[in-house]
C-alpha positions in Angstrom: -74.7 -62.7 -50.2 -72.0 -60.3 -51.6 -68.5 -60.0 -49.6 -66.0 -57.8 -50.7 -62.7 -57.7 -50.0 -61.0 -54.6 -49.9 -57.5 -55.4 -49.2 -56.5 -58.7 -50.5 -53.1 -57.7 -50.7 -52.5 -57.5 -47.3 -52.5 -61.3 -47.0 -50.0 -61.7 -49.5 -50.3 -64.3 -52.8 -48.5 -67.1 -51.6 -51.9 -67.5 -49.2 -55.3 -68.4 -50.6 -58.6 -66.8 -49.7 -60.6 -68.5 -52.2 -62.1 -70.2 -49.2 -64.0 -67.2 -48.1 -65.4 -67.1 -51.7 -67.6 -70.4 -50.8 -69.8 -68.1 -48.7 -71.1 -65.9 -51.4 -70.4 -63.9 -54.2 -67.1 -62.2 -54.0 -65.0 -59.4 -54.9 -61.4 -59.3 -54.2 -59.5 -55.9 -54.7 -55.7 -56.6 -54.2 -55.8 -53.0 -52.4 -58.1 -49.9 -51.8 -56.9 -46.0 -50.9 -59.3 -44.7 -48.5 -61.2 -42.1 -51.1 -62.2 -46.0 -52.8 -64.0 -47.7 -50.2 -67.4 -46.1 -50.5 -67.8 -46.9 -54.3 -66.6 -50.6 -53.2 -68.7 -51.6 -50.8 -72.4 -49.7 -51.8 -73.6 -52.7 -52.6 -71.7 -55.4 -50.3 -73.4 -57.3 -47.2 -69.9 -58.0 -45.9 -66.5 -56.7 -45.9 -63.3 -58.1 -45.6 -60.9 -55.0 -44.5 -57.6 -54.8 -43.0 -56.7 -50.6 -42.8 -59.5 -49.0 -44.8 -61.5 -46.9 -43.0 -64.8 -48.3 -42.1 -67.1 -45.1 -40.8 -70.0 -42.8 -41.2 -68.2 -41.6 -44.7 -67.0 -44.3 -46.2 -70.4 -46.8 -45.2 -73.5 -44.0 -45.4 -74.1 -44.7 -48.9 -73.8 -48.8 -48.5 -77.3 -49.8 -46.6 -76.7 -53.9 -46.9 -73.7 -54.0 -44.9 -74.4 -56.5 -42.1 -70.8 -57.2 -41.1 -67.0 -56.8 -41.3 -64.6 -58.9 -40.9 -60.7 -57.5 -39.5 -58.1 -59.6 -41.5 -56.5 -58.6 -38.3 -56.1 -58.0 -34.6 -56.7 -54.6 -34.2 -59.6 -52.9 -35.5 -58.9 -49.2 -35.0 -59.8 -48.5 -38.7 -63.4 -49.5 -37.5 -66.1 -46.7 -35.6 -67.2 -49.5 -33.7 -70.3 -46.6 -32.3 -71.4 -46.0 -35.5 -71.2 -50.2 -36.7 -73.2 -50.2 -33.7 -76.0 -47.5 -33.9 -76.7 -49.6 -38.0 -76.1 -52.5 -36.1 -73.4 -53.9 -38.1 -71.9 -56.6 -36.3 -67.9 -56.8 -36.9 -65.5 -59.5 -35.9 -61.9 -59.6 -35.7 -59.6 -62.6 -35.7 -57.1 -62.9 -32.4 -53.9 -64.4 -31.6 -53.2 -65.9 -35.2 -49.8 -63.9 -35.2 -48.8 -64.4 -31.5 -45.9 -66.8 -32.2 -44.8 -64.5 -35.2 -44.7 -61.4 -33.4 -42.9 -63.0 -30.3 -40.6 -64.7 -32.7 -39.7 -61.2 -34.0 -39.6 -59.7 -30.7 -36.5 -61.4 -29.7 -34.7 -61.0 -33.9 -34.5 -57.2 -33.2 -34.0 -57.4 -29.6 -30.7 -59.8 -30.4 -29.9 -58.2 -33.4 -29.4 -54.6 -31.5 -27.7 -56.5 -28.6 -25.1 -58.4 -29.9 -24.1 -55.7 -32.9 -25.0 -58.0 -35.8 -24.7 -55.1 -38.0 -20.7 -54.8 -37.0 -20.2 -58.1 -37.0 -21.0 -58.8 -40.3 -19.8 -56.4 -41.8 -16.4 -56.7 -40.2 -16.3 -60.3 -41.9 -18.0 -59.1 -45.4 -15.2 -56.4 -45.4 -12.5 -58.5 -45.1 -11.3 -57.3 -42.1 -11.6 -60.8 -39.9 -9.4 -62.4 -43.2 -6.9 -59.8 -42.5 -6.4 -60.4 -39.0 -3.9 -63.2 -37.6 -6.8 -63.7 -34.1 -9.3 -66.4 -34.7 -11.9 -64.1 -32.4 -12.5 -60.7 -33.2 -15.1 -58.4 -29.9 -13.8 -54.9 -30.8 -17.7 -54.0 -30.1 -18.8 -54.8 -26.3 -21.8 -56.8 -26.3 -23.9 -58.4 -23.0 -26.0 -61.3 -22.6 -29.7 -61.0 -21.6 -29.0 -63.4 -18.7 -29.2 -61.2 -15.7 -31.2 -58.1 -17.1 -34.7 -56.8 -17.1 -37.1 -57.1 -19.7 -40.0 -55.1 -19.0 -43.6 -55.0 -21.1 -46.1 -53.1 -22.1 -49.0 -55.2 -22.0 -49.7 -58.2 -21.0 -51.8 -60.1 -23.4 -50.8 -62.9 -24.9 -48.1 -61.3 -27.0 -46.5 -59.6 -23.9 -47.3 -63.3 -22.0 -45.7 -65.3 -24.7 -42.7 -62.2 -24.5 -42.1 -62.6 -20.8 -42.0 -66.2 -21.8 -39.0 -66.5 -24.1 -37.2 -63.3 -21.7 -38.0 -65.6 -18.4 -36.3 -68.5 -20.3 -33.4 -66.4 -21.1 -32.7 -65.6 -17.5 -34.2 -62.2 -17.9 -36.3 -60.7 -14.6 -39.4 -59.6 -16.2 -41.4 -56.6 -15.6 -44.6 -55.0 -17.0 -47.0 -52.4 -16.7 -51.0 -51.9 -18.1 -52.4 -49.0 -19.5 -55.6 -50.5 -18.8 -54.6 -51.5 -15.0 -55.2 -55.5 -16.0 -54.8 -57.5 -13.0 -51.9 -59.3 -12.0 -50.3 -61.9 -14.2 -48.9 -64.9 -12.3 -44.9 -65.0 -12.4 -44.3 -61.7 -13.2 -44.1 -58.5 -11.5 -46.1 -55.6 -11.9 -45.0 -52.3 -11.6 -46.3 -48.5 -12.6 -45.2 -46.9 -15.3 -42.1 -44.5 -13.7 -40.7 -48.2 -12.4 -41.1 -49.9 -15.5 -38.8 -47.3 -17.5 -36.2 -46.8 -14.7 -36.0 -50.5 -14.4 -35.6 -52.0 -17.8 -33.1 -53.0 -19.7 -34.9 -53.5 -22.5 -39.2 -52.3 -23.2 -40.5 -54.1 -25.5 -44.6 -52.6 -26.6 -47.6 -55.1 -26.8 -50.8 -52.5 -26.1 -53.5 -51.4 -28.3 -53.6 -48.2 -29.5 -55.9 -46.0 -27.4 -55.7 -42.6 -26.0 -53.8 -43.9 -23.2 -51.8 -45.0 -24.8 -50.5 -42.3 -27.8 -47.1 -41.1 -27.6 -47.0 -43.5 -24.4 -43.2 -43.3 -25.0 -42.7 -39.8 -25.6 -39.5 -37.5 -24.4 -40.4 -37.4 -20.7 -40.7 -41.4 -21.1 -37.4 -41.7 -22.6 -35.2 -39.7 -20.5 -36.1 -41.7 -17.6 -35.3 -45.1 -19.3 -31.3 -46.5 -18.7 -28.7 -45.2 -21.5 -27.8 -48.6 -22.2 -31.6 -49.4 -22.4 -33.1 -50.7 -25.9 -36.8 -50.4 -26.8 -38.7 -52.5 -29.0 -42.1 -51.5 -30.4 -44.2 -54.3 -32.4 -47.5 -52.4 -31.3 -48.6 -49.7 -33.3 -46.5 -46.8 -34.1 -48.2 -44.1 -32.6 -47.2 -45.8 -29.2 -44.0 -44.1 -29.4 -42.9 -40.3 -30.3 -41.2 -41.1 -33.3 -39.6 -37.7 -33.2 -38.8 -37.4 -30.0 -37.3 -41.3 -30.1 -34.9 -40.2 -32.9 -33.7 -37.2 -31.0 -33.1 -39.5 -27.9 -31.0 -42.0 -30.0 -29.4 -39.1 -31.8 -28.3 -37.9 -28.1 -27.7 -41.1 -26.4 -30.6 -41.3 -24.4 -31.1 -44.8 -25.1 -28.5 -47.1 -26.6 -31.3 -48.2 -29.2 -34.1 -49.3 -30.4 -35.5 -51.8 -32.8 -39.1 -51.1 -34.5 -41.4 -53.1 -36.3 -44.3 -50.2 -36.8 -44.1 -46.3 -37.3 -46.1 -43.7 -36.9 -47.4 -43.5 -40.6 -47.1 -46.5 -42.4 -45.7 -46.4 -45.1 -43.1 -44.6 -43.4 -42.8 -41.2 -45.0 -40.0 -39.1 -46.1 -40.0 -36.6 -43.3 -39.6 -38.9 -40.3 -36.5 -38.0 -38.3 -35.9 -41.7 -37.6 -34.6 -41.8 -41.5 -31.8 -39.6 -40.8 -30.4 -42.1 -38.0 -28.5 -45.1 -40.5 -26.3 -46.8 -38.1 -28.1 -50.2 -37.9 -26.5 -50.8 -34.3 -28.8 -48.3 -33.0 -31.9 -48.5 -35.1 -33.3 -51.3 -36.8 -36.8 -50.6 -38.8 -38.9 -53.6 -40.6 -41.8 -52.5 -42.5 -44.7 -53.9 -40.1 -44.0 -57.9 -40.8 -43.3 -58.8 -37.5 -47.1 -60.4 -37.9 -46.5 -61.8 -41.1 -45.1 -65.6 -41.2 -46.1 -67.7 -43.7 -48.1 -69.6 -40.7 -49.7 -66.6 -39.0 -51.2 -65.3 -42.6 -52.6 -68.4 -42.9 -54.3 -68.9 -39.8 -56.1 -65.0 -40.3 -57.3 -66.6 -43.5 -59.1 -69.3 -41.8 -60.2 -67.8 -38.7 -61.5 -65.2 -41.0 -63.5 -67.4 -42.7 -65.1 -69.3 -39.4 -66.2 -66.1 -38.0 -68.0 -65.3 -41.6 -69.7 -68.8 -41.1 -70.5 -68.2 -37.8 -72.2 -65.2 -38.3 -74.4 -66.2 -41.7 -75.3 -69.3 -38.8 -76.5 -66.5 -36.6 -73.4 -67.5 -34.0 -71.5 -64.6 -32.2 -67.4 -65.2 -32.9 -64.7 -63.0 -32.2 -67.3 -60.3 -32.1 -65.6 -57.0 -31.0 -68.6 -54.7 -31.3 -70.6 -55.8 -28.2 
């Protein structure tokens, strides 16, 4: 049994995966561009992939392949049709980064809210030493008590979301792409209600054609001007484009983003020429990534190898 796995990196080296090496032989690349894959995995049974493209091109030439394994949620990387017409079976691992991701939800959302950027600067500047006041509020900020948070999916990301916002004191709202049924506790509303309503959006969906550019100009000009938007989905959720023109105009009072349209982000996204950090906030795609979380996808990674060398069905996404 030969696994490969194409993108060790992405786990990070304070996190070990020689577990999944008591399987079978294994091959660890640290990281693989897309024109790499087919050479890697020709000769590989399984693979271990996080972003590479898994298709018709990059797996014609590899006839042993049995299954793939998503160090990760989402598995858009994957033609799940074509897995299935060679009847490769392929598994992802679920839920491993829910506390993370709601964790760092709530860091941007507060971050934008309260002004953090001002604030410490203000001190670091030596502006609060200068002053004779032992309280300093030059920038407005509001509390979340009282306000609605609306979501984009309610899985249990946007569940653990509405959470946290419901223990805040925030009315929550959401809306499904996928028209999920009702989630007890919270109200559901369409999509036109959702962005008139909230006082802050925060994204939890898949990526999907319904969901592409789901925030795009039309969506944001019907959102509050005081309304903040928080995207730890994928990137291609929102317009980044048209986002950056609506912050650039005032549309929206800001937005804090954990995932961009092309990741790395490149040099010609428009949200680069917005640098005033109490309107934009951008991490580079970590909001998965605790110490914790990376750990779990190591493990549930290897159980649904196990399960399927034990001819069990785990986390299988391509049924």
């Amino acid at each position: 049994m030969k696994i490969v796995i194409l993108e060790r990196g992405t786990i990070g080296p304070d996190v070990d995966v020689n577990v999944i090496g008591e399987l079978g032989e294994t091959v660890v690349y640290d990281n693989t561009e897309p024109e790499q894959v087919a050479e890697r995995v020709k000769d590989a049974e399984i693979i271990v992939a996080n972003k590479c493209p898994l298709n018709d091109q990059t797996l014609k030439d590899a006839p042993l392949v049995r299954f793939i394994e998503e160090f990760a949620t989402g598995y858009d990387n994957i033609d799940l049709e074509y897995c299935r017409s060679r009847n490769i079976g392929v598994a992802n691992v679920s839920d491993y980064s829910t506390p993370a991701v709601v964790q760092h939800t709530f860091a941007l959302a507060l971050y934008l809210l309260e002004h953090l950027p001002h604030y410490d600067q203000y001190v670091k500047q030596g502006d609060y030493a200068a002053q004779s006041r032992f309280t300093y509020f030059g920038v407005p900020f509001m509390e979340l008590a009282g306000k609605t948070w609306g979501i984009v999916g309610m899985g249990h990301i946007g569940q653990g979301v509405a959470a946290v916002a419901k223990a805040f004191g925030c009315d929550v709202i959401w809306y499904s792409t996928s028209g999920a049924h009702a989630v007890e506790g919270y109200r559901q509303v369409d999509f036109a209600t959702l962005l008139k309503e909230s006082d802050f959006l925060s994204l939890h969906c898949p990526l999907n054609e319904k969901t592409h550019h789901l925030i795009d100009g039309a969506a944001l000009e019907q959102m509050k001007p005081t309304a903040i938007l928080i995207n730890v989905a994928r990137g291609k959720v929102v317009d980044n484009a048209a986002l950056a023109k609506a912050l650039q105009n005032g549309v929206i009072a800001a937005a804090g983003l954990d995932v961009v349209e092309a990741e790395p982000i490149t040099a010609d996204n428009p949200l680069n020429e917005i640098q005033d950090s109490n309107r934009l906030i951008i991490t580079p795609h970590m909001a998965w990534a605790s110490v914790e979380a990376r750990n779990r996808v190591v493990t549930e990674a290897y159980k649904n190898i196990e399960a399927f060398l034990k001819g069990e069905k785990r986390n299988r996404v391509d049924e």
